[in-house]
C-alpha positions in Angstrom: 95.8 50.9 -64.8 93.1 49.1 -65.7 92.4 49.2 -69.2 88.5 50.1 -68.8 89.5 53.3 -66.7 91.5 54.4 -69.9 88.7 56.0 -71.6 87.4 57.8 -69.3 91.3 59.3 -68.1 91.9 59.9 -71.8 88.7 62.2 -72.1 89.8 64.1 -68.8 93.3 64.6 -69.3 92.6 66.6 -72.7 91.5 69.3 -71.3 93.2 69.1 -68.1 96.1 69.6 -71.2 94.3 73.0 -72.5 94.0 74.0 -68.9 98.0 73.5 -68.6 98.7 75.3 -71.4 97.6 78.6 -70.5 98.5 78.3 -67.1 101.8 78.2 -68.7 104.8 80.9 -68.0 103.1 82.4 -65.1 103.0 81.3 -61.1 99.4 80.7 -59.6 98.3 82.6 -57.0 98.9 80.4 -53.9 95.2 80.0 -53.1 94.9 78.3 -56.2 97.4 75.7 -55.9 96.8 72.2 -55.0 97.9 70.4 -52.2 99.9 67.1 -52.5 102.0 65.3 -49.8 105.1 63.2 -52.1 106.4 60.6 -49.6 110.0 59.8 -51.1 111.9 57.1 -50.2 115.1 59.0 -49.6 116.3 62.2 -49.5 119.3 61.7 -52.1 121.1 63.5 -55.2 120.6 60.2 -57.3 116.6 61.8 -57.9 117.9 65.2 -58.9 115.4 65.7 -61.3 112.4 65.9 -58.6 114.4 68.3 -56.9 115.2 70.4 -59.7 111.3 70.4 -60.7 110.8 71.9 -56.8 113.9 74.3 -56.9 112.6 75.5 -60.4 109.4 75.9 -59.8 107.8 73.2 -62.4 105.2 72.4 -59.4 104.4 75.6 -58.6 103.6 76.5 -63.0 101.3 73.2 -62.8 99.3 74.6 -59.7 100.5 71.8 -57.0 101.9 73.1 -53.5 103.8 70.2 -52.6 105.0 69.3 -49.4 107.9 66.4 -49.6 108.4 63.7 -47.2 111.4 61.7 -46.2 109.9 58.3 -45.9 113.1 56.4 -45.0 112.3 53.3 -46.9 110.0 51.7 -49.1 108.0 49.8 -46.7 107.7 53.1 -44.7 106.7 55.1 -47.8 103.8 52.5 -48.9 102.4 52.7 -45.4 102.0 56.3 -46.1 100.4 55.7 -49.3 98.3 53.2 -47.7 97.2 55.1 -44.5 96.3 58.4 -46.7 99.2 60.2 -45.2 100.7 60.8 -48.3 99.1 61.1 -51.8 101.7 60.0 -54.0 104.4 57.8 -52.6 108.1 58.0 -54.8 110.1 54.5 -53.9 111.0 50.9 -55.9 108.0 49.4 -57.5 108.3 46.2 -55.8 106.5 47.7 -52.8 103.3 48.2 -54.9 103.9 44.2 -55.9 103.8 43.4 -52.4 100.2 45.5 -51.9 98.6 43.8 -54.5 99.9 40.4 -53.7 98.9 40.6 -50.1 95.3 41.2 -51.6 94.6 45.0 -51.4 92.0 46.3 -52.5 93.2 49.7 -53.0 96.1 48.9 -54.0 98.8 51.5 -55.3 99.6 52.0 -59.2 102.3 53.5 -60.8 102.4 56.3 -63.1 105.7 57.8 -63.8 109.4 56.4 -63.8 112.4 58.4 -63.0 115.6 56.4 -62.7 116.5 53.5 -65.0 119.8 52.1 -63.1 120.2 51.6 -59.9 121.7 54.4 -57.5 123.9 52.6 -54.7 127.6 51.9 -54.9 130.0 49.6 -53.1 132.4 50.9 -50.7 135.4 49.6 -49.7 137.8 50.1 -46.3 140.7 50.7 -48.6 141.3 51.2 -52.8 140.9 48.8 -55.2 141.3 49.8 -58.6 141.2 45.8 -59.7 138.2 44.8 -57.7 135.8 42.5 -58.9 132.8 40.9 -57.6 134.7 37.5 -56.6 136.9 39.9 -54.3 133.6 39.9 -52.1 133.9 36.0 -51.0 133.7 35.3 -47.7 133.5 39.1 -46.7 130.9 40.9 -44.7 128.8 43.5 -46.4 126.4 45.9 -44.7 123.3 45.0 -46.7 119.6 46.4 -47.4 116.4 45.4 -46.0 115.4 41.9 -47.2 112.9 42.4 -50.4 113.7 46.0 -50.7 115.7 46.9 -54.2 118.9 47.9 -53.1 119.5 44.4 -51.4 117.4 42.6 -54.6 119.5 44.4 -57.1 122.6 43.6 -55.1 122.2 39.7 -54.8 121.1 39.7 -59.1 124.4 41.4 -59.3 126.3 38.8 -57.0 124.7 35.8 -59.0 125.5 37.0 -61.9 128.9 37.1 -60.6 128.5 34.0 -59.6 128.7 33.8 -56.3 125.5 32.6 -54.0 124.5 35.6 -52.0 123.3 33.2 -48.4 126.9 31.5 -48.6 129.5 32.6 -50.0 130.2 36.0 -48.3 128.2 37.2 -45.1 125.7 40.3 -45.6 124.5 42.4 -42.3 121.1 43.5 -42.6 120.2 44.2 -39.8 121.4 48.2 -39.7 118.4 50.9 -40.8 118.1 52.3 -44.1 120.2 55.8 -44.1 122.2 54.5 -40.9 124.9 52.3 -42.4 127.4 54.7 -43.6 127.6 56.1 -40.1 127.4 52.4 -38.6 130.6 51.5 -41.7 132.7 53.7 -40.0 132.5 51.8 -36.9 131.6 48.5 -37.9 133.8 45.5 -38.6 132.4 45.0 -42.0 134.5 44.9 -45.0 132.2 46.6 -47.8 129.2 48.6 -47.4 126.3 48.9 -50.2 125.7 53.4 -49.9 123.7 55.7 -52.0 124.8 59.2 -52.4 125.7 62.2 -50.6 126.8 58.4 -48.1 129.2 57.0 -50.6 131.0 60.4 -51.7 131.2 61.2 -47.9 132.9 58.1 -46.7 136.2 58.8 -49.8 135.9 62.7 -48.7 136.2 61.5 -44.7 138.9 59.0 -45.8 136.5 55.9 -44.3 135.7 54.5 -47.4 136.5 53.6 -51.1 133.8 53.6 -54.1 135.0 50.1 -55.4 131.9 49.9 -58.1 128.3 51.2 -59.2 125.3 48.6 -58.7 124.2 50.9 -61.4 126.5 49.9 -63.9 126.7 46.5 -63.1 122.9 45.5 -62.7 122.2 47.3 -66.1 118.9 49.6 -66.9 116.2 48.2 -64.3 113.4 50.8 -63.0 114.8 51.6 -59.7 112.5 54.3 -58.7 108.7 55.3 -59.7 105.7 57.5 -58.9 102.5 55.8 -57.4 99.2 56.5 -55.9 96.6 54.9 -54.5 94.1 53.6 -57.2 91.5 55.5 -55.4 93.1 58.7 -56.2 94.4 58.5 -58.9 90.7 57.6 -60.0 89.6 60.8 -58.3 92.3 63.3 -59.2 93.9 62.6 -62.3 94.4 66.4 -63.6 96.5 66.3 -60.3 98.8 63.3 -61.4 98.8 64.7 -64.5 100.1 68.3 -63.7 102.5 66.1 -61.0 103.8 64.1 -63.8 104.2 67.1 -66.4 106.4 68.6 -63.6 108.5 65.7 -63.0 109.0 65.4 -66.6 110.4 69.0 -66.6 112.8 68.2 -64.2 114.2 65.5 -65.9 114.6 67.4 -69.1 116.5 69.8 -67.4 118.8 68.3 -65.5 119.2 65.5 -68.9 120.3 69.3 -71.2 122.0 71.0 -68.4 125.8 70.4 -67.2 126.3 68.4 -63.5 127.6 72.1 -62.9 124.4 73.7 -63.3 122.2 71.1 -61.9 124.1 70.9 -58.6 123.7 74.6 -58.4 119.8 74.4 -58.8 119.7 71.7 -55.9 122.0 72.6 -53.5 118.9 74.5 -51.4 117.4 70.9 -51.2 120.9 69.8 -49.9 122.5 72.4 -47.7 124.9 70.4 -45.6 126.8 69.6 -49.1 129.1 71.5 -50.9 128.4 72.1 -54.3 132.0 70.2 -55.6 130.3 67.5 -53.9 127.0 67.7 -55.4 128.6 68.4 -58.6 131.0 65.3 -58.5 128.2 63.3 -57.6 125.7 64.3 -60.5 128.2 63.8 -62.8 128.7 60.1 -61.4 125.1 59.8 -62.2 125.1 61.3 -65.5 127.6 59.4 -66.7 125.8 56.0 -65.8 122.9 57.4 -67.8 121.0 57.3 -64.5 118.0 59.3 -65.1 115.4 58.4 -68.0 114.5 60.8 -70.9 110.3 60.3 -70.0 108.5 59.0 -67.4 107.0 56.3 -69.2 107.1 52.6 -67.5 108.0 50.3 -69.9 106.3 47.1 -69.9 109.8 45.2 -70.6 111.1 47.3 -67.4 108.3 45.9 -65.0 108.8 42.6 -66.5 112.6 42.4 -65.7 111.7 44.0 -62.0 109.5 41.0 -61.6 112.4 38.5 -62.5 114.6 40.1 -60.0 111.8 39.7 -57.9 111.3 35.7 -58.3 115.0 35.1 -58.1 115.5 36.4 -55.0 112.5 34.4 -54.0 109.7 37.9 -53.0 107.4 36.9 -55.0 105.2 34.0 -56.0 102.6 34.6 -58.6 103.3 37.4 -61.2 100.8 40.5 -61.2 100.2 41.6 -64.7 101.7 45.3 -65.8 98.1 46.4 -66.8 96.8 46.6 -63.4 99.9 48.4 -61.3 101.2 50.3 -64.6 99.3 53.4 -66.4 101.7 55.4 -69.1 98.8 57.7 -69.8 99.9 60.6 -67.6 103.7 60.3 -68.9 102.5 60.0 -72.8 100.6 63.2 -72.3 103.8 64.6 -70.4 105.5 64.2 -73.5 103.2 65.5 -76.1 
């Protein structure tokens, strides 16, 4: 956020703070929660923590009524954002690069961070305990959407394999988001690029092997993040607040609780999976140190998403982290 708007937030949020605190260890009254639309950019266990702050009832304790959105895609969820159908959008921060580099005005900032690696795995037709990345020349690979983070992080992990993402192996992007596990199992394509419940339900269908972790092989980049409009979150910071203080909760559960316990708390948000599965699948996630202890968006984090970025050639001219960044809701979160 702009650093002139700092001030005036800081002075706010202290007693939106005192406010929070007594509200503490008791449900509002329905009339006196606060409406807010969360456009997410998938509907997957690799963001536990929001949906253990819903199943929990962390909104509820910080007065928001939430109603979640799946946006299928970051370029869907920004044009929520955008349009005012949704108040905060959830998706990859490049989207909010794009905004401001194609010269909005109102342009979308972000406020809190949840996961620090990235979420997708590669699948395989058959096992390969030995795989590595050179296995993937001159294969096709059901891809992402050009400039979206799964495909970004993807070809950053193929160069720095060494191998050149437009020639050395073939990548099919042209399948929706969320439609190419389904399209893997009847495609001619070799590997697949699938977040989860997708990747755990190819191996449990016998369609598919989990080869590797973009996770673990991109390193920590910020994957995921909060934003809102500039507009609101001018107008309604005790509500980005109270959003963020809730988020924060859900991450420290689900960081101090067994892949057990969490996939017990979520498994209303995912009913057509069994809770092995969603227990398996935490765990994955867990033990790629996934999820983030805070919320708060590093400056070194937006830095390296903007080198991803300019490698894969999306953007042009930086855009500096004061103006699509504020920590100020996730330091408070934490205090």
């Amino acid at each position: 956020m702009r650093n002139v708007l700092r001030p005036f937030l800081t002075a706010i949020l202290a007693g939106t703070a005192l406010i929070t605190l007594t509200a503490c260890g008791s449900k509002a009254n329905a009339s006196d929660l606060t409406p807010v639309t969360l456009n997410e950019v998938a509907h997957s266990i690799f963001y536990a923590p929001q949906y253990a702050a819903i199943e929990l009832g962390y909104f509820e304790d910080e007065g928001i009524d939430l109603t979640l959105v799946n946006g299928a895609g970051a370029d869907k969820v920004m044009t929520a954002l955008i349009s005012g159908d949704a108040d905060i959008g959830f998706m990859g921060s490049e989207a909010s690069i794009y905004t401001y580099a194609n010269g909005s005005d109102d342009y979308a900032i972000n406020f809190a961070q949840l996961t620090q690696r990235a979420g997708n795995f590669l699948v395989a037709r058959s096992s390969q305990p030995d795989f590595k990345w050179a296995d993937l020349k001159g294969k096709k690979v059901l891809g992402g959407r050009a400039g979206g983070m799964p495909q970004m992080v993807f070809e950053y992990i193929l160069k720095k394999n060494g191998l050149d993402p437009t020639t050395d192996l073939a990548i099919d992007q042209s399948i929706n988001f969320g439609l190419t596990a389904a399209a893997f199992t009847s495609n001619d394509a070799d590997y697949t690029v699938e977040f989860e419940p997708f990747a755990t339900g190819l191996e449990k269908e016998g369609s598919g092997f989990v080869v590797a972790s973009l996770g673990v092989d991109s390193g920590y980049v910020p994957y995921t993040a909060y934003s809102a409009k500039k507009s609101y979150l001018e107008k309604n910071p005790e509500t980005i607040q109270k959003f963020t203080n809730a988020v924060q909760k859900g991450l420290e559960y689900v960081n101090s609780h067994s892949a057990e316990e969490v996939a017990k708390i979520i498994q209303p948000q995912f009913k057509e999976t069994d809770a092995a599965t969603i227990t398996a699948i935490v765990e994955r996630y867990k033990a790629q140190d996934t999820w983030k202890g805070d919320t708060i968006f590093q400056k070194d984090s937006f830095d390296l998403l903007q080198n991803i970025l300019e490698e894969s050639g999306q953007l042009k001219e930086r855009v500096p982290y004061e103006t699509l960044v504020t920590t100020i809701f996730s330091e408070q979160a934490v205090k």
